[in-house]
N, C-alpha and C positions, 0 to 999 in steps of 0.2 A: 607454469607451462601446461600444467594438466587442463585448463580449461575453467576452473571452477574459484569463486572468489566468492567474500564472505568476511561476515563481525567470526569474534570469540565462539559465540554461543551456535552460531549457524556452522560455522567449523568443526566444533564438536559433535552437534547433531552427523553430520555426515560421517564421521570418523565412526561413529556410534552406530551409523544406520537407524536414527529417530528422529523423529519429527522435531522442528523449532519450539513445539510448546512442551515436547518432552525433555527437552536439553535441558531446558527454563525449568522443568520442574525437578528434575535431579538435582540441579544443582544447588538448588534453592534448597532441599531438604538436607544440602553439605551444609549449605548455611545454617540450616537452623537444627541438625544435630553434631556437625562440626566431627563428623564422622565422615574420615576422608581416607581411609584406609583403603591400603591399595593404591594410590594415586599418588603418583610421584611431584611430590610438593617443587615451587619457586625456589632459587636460590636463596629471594630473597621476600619476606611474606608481604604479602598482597592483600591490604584491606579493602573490601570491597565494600561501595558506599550504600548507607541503610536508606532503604526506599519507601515510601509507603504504598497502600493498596490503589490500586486507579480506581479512578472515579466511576461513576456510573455512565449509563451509553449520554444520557437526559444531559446531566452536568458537562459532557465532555462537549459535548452537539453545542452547548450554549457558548461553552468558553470558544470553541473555536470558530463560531459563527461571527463571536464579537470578534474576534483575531484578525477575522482577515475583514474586518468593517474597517480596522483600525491600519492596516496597510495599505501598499498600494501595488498596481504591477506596471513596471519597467516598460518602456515602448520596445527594447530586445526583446522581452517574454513576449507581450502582448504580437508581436509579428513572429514570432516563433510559433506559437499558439496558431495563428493566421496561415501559416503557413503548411502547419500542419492539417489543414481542411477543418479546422472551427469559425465558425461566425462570430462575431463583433456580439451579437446578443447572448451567443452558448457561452461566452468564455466570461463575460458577465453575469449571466445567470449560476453557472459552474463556480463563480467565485475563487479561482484561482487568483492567487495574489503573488510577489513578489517578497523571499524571505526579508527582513531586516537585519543587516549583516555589519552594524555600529553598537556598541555597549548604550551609548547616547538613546540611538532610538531605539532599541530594545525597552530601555527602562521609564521611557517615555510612555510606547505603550501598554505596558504592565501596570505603569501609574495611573493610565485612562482605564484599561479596563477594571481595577480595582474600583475606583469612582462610579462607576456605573455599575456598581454590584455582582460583577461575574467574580463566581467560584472558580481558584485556580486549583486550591487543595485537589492531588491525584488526577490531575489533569497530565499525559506527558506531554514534553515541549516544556513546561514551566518544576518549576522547582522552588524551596522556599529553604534560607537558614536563619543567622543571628540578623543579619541584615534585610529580612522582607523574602517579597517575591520577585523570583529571577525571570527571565525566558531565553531558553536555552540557543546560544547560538551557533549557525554552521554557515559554512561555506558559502555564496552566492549562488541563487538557483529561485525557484518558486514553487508554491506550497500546492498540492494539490490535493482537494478533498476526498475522504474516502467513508463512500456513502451506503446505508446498511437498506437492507431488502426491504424496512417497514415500509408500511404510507407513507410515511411523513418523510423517509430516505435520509435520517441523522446520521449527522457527522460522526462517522467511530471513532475515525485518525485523521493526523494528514500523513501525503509523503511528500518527497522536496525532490526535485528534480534538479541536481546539481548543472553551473554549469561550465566546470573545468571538474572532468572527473578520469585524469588519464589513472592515477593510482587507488581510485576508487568506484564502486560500485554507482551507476549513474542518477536511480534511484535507493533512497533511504527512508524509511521509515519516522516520522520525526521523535523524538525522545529526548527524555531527560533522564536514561536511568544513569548515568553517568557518574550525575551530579549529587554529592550527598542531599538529602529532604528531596530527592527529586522520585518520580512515579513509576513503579511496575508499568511495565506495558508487553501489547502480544501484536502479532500480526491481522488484520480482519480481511472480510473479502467485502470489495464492494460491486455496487450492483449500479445500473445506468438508468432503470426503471424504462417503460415499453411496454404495449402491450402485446400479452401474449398469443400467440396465433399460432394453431393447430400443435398448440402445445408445446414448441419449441424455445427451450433460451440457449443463447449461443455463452462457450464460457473461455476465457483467455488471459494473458497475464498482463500486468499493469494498468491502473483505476484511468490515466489518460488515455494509453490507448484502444480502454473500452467506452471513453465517452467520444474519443474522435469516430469508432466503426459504430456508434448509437447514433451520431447525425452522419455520416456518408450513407447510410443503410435507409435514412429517412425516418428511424426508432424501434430498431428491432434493439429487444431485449439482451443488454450483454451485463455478464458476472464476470470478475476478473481477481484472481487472489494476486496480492502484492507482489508475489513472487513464486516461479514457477516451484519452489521446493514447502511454500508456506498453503500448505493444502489439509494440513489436521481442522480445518473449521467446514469443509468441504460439504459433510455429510450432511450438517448440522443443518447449513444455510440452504442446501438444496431440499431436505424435508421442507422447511419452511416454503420454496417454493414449487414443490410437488401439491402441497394445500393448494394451490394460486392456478393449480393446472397446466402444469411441467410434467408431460413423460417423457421428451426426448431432448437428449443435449450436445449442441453441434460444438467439439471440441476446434479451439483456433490459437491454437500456440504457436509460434516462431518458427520458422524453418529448419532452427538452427539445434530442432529436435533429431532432424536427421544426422547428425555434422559430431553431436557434443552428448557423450554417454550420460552426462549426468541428468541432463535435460530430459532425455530420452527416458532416463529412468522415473523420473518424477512424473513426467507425463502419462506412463503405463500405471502406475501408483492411482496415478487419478483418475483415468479412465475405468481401473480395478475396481474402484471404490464407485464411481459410477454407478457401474452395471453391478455390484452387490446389491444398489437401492431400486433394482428393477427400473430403471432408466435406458431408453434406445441409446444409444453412444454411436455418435460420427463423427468424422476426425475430418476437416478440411484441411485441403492442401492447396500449395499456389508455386508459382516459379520461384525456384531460390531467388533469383535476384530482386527479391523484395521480404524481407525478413518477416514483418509480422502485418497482421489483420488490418492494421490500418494504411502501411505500407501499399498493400495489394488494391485496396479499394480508394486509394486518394491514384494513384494511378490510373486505376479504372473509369476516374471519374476527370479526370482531364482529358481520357483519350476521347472518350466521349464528348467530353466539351470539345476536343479539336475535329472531329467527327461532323459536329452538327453546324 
C-alpha cells in the first residue's frame, strides 16, 4: 500500500537507505564472511545459490546478440511495439525479441547457441550444472536490449517486459542469479546513441521508453537507468559522456514523481549527483495525464498528425 515494490535485495536497499549495488555488496561479504551478527536469522536456514562472476561487457554483447538471432517476436509484441510509436525498421534494428517461455525451446536454443560457439559462462539469463547449460526461464513478455554509451553501444543486459504482471513489477531485469552455477549480475544504464547538440542529453527511466522518445524526437540523445532507484552507475556513465560534450542534462522522469515520495526521492538523489559533476540540471515536466516521456510525445505526435 505504500507505493513501493521490489526483489529481496532492492527491498533491503531501501530499508537501509543504499543503493542496489550496495545491498549486493553487503550482502555478499555475509556470504563470504558468514558474519551475520546482529541480523535476525530465517526460522528456517536459507541456502543461497553459488554464482559465479559475470562475464565481461564483450562476452556478454555476443551471447545476447546470438539470443535474440535465435528467437523470435510474437505479432502481440510486435503491434505493442507499433503501437507504442516505433517503426517496423527500429524494432528490427533494436532487436527486441519475444522471451521463450517452453523448457522445449529454451533448450533448443542453448543447443544452437552452444554450436555456434557463444560463451555462456557468467553470462545472466543462462546458468550451467551437472546437466549443461540452462536459460533461465520467465514469465511471457519480450526481452529488450540494454545498450552501453560506447560506439559500438554493446549489449550489457536485457530486460523483459512482462505481459501479465498485476503482482509483479512490469519490468525485470533478466537473470540467473537464482539458479545454482547461475551469474552475478547488476543493474546498467543504457544509452539510445544521438547526436549531441549544444551539449544536451536528455536522461529517464526504462531502456524502451528511451528508445521510443529517441525516434518520436527524430534522435535526440536519451540515457535511461533500468530503474528510477538503480542510479549508483550515474556518475560513472555520465563522465564518460561529459568526454563526448555533455554539460547539460534535461531530466524526464514520470509524473508520477510528484504523486510517490519514493520516486520523488530518487529523482532528487539523481539530480544531486548531477549538479555535483558540474552539469546544468533541468527537469521537464508535462500534464499528468500522460505518465512518462514517451507517453507525452506519442500524443504530441498524433495531435499533430490530426492537425495536419
Amino acid at each position: 500500500h505504500c507505493g513501493f515494490s521490489s526483489g529481496k535485495v532492492d527491498f533491503y536497499a531501501r530499508v537501509k537507505n543504499i543503493t542496489h549495488e550496495e545491498a549486493v555488496k553487503e550482502i555478499g561479504q555475509w556470504q563470504e564472511t558468514r558474519d551475520a551478527s546482529g541480523i535476525k536469522p530465517y526460522i528456517f536456514p536459507v541456502k543461497c545459490p553459488e554464482l559465479v562472476k559475470m562475464a565481461d561487457c564483450q562476452t556478454r554483447h555476443e551471447a545476447y546478440t546470438a539470443l535474440l538471432e535465435e528467437c523470435t517476436l510474437l505479432e502481440s509484441h510486435r503491434k505493442n511495439l507499433e503501437e507504442r510509436g516505433l517503426s517496423e525498421e527500429t524494432i528490427r534494428a533494436n532487436g527486441y525479441k519475444s522471451v521463450p517461455v517452453t523448457y522445449r525451446e529454451a533448450t533448443h536454443i542453448v543447443k544452437n547457441l552452444l554450436l555456434r560457439g557463444v560463451v555462456l559462462d557468467g553470462v545472466p539469463g543462462f546458468y550451467k550444472d551437472t546437466k549443461g547449460y540452462h536459460l533461465a526461464l520467465t514469465p511471457i513478455g519480450f526481452y529488450i536490449p540494454v545498450r552501453g554509451c560506447g560506439d559500438n553501444r554493446r549489449i550489457q543486459s536485457l530486460q523483459i517486459r512482462y505481459d501479465n504482471c498485476e503482482k509483479k513489477r512490469k519490468y525485470r531485469t533478466f537473470s540467473s542469479s537464482k539458479y545454482e552455477g547461475g551469474s552475478e549480475t547488476t543493474t546498467f544504464i543504457h544509452y539510445t546513441g544521438g547526436k549531441i547538440e549544444n551539449g544536451t542529453l536528455y536522461l529517464t527511466e526504462g531502456p524502451l521508453k528511451a528508445d521510443i522518445a529517441y525516434e518520436l524526437t527524430g534522435g535526440s540523445p536519451f540515457m535511461a537507468l533500468t530503474g528510477v532507484s538503480s542510479y549508483a552507475y550515474v556518475p560513472h556513465y555520465m563522465k564518460a559522456m561529459m568526454k563526448r560534450g555533455v554539460t547539460r542534462v534535461v531530466m524526464c522522469f514520470d509524473m508520477d514523481q510528484d504523486t510517490n515520495d519514493n520516486v520523488k526521492a530518487s529523482v532528487d538523489k539523481i539530480e544531486s549527483c548531477l549538479r555535483d559533476l558540474d552539469l546544468t540540471v533541468e527537469k521537464l515536466k508535462w500534464d499528468h495525464a500522460y505518465k512518462g516521456i514517451d507517453d507525452i510525445l506519442l500524443a504530441t505526435k498524433k495531435w499533430k498528425k490530426s492537425r495536419s
